[in-house]
C-alpha positions as CSV (number, residue, x, y, z in Angstrom):
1,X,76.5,87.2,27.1
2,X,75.0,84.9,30.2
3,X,72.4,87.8,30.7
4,X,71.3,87.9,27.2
5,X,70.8,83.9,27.4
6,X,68.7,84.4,30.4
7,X,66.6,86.9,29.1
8,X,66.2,84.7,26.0
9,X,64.9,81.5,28.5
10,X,62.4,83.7,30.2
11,X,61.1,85.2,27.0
12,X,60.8,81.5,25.6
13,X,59.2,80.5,28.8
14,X,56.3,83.5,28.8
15,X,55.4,83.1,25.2
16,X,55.1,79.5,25.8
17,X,53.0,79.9,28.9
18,X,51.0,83.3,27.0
19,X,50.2,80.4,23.9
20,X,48.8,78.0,26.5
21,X,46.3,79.8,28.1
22,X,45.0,81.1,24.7
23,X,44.7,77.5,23.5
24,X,43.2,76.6,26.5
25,X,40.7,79.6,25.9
26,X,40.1,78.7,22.4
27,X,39.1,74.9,23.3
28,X,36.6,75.7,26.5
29,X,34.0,74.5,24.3
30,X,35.1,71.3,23.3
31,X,36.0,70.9,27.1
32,X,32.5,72.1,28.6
33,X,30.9,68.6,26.9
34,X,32.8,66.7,29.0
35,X,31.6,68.0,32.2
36,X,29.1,65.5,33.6
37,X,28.5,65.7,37.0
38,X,29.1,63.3,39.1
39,X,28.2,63.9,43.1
40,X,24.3,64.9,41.8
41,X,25.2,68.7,42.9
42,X,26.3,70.0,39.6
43,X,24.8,70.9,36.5
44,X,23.8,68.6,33.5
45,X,25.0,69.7,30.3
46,X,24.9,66.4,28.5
47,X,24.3,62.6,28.9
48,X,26.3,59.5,28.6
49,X,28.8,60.6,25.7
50,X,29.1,57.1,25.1
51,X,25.5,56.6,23.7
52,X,24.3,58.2,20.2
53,X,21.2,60.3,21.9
54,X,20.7,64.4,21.9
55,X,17.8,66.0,23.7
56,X,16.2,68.8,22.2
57,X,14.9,71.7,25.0
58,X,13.0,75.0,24.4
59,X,13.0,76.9,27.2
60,X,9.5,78.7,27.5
61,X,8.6,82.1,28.7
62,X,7.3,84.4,25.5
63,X,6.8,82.9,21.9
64,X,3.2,81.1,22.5
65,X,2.3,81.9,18.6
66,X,5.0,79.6,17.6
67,X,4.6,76.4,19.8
68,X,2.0,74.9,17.9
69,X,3.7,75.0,14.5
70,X,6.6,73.7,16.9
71,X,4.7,70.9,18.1
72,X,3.5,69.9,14.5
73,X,7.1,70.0,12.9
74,X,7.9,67.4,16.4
75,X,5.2,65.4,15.5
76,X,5.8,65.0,11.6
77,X,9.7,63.9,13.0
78,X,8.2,61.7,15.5
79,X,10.8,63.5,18.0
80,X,10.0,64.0,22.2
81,X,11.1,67.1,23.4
82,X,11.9,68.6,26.7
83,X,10.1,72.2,27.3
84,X,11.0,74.3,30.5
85,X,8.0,76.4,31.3
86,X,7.9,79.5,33.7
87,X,5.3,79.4,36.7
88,X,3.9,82.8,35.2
89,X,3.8,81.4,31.3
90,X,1.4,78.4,32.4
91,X,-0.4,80.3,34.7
92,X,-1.5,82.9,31.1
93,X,-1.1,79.6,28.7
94,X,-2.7,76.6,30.8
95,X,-4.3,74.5,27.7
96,X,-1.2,75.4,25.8
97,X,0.2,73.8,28.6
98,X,-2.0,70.7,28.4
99,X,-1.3,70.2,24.6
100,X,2.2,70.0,25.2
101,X,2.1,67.3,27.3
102,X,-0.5,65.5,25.9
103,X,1.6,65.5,22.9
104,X,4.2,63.4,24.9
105,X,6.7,66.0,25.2
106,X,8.7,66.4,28.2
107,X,7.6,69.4,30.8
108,X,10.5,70.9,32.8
109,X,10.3,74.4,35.3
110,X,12.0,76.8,34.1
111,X,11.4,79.3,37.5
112,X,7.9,80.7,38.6
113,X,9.4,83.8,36.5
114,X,12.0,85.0,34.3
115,X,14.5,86.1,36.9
116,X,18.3,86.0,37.3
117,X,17.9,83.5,40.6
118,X,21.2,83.7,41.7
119,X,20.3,87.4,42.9
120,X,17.8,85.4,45.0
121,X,18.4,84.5,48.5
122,X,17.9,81.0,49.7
123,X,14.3,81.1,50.6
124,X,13.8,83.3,47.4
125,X,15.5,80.2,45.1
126,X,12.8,77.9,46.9
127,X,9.8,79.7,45.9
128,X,11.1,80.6,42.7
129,X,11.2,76.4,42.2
130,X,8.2,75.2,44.2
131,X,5.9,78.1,42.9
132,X,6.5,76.6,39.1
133,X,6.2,73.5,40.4
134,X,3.1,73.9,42.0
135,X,1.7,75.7,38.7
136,X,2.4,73.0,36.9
137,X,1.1,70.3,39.0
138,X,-2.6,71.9,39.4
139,X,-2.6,72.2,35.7
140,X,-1.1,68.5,34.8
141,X,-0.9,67.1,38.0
142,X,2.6,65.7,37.4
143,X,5.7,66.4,39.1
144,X,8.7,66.5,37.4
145,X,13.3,66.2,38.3
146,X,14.0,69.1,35.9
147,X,14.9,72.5,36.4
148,X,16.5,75.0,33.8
149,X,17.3,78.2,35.0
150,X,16.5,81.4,33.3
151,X,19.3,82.6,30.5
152,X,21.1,79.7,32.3
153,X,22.0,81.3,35.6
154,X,23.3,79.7,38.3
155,X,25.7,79.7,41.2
156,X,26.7,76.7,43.9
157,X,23.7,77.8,45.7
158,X,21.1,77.3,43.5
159,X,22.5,73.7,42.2
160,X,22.7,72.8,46.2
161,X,18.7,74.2,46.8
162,X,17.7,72.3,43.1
163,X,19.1,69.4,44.5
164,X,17.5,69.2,48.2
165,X,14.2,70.0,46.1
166,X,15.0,66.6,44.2
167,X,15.9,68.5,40.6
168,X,18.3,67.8,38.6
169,X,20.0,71.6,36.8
170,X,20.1,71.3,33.3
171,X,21.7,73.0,31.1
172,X,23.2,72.7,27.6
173,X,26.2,72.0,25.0
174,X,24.8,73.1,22.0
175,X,23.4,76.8,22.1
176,X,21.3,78.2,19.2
177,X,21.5,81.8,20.8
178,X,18.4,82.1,18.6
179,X,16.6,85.1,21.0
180,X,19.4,87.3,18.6
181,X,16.8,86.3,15.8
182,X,19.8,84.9,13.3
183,X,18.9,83.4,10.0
184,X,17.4,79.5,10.2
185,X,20.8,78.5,8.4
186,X,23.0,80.0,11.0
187,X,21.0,77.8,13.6
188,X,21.2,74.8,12.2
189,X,24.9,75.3,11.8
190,X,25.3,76.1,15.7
191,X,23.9,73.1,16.6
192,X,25.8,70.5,13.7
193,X,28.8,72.5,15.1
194,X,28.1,71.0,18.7
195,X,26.2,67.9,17.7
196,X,27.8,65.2,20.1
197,X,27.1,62.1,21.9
198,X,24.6,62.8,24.8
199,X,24.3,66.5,23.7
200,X,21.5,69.4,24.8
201,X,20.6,71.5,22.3
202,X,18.5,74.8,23.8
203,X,16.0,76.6,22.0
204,X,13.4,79.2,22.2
205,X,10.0,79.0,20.7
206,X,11.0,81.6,17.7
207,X,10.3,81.7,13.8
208,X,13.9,81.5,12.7
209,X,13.8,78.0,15.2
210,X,10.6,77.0,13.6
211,X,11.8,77.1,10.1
212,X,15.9,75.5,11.2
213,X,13.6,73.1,13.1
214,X,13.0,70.5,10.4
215,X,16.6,70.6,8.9
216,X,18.1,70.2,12.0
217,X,16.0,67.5,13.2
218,X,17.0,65.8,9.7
219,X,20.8,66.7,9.7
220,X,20.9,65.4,13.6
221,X,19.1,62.4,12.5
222,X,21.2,61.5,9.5
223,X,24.4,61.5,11.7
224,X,23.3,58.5,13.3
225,X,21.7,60.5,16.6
226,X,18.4,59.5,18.5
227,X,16.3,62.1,19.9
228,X,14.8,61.5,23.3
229,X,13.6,63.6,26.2
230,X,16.0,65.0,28.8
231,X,15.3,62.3,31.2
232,X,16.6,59.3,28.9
233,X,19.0,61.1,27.7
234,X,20.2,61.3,31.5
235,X,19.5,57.4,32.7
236,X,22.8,55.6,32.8
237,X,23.0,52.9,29.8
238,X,25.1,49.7,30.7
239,X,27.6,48.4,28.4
240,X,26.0,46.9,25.3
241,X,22.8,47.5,26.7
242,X,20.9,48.2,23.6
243,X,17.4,50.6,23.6
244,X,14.2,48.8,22.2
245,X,12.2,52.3,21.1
């Protein structure tokens, strides 16, 4: 009788322990939005949660035929986004490039090239940053603080080199996975899904995002969030200190 008790304890005990870690599983993703760095050597994946603002990012290495209509639909909404641009992409796409940023959108590296850099040694993660930033700064002569890695690769070594280069890793807490080419609809869902305070949505310069683009700018809007660049949406806001644009 005492050993069919114990048996009974121990079962109880590993079913409760199995149910935990599968509710831990199931709620990574509320969990990843509350991971803001805070020694300046870890990713970025979302500002102050605090403060209504989302950034919108397309990350930029194909998809040229769909930026202008992008840039139209972000001008109609009056919306600043943040685009992270490969070395190699401005190098082929220069006043593409230029438009962009004369459009007062937000210019980001995104790598020289479309590589998985954590495959790259140390030397090999600086040239894969300083070469896109040196593209970019003989075409627009601007330096920027932001670097999103390709497919959003990383390891501690290339947040440590990223941040003795002065950049700040970004990455996201709202994925479209839009390069699986899903219906506009599903997009726009992904991203209401995730909506939150301080969120980064990441997109690819598609036609499925070019046709959720104008919903979801709407939908985001209409539950009371600001779209900004992802440099304000990164600057610490004060208690009741209140934004004037």
């Amino acid at each position: 009788m005492k050993v069919f008790v114990i048996q009974l304890k121990k079962s109880y005990y590993w079913t409760l322990a199995a149910l935990l870690v599968m509710g831990l599983f199931w709620y990574t993703d509320i969990l990843s939005i509350v991971n803001v760095p805070v020694s300046g050597i870890a990713p970025y994946y979302h500002g102050d949660p605090k403060v209504p603002n989302m950034s919108l990012t397309i990350n930029v290495d194909w998809g040229e035929e769909y930026i202008p209509l992008m840039l139209e639909i972000l001008q109609q909404k009056n919306v600043k986004a943040t685009f992270f641009i490969t070395g190699k992409w401005v190098e082929k796409f220069p006043d593409l490039v230029r438009r962009i940023h004369k459009s007062g959108h937000e210019i980001g590296l995104h790598g020289y090239s479309h590589v998985d850099p954590t495959k790259l040694t140390y030397i090999g993660m600086v040239q894969h940053i300083k070469k896109n930033e040196e593209v970019i700064f003989n075409i627009l002569g601007i330096q920027t603080n932001l670097y999103a890695p390709p497919s959003g690769d990383y390891n501690k070594s290339l947040v440590e080199v990223a941040n003795e280069l002065g950049y700040k890793l970004i990455r996201w807490s709202a994925d479209t996975i839009d390069w699986q080419r899903p219906s506009p609809q599903v997009i726009i869902n992904r991203v209401m899904r995730k909506a939150s305070n301080g969120g980064i949505v990441l997109m690819h310069p598609i036609e499925q995002t070019v046709q959720a683009l104008p919903k979801m700018i709407d939908n985001l809007q209409v539950k009371g969030y600001q779209l900004v660049t992802v440099s304000k949406l990164l600057q610490p806001v004060k208690s009741g200190e209140q934004d004037e644009n």
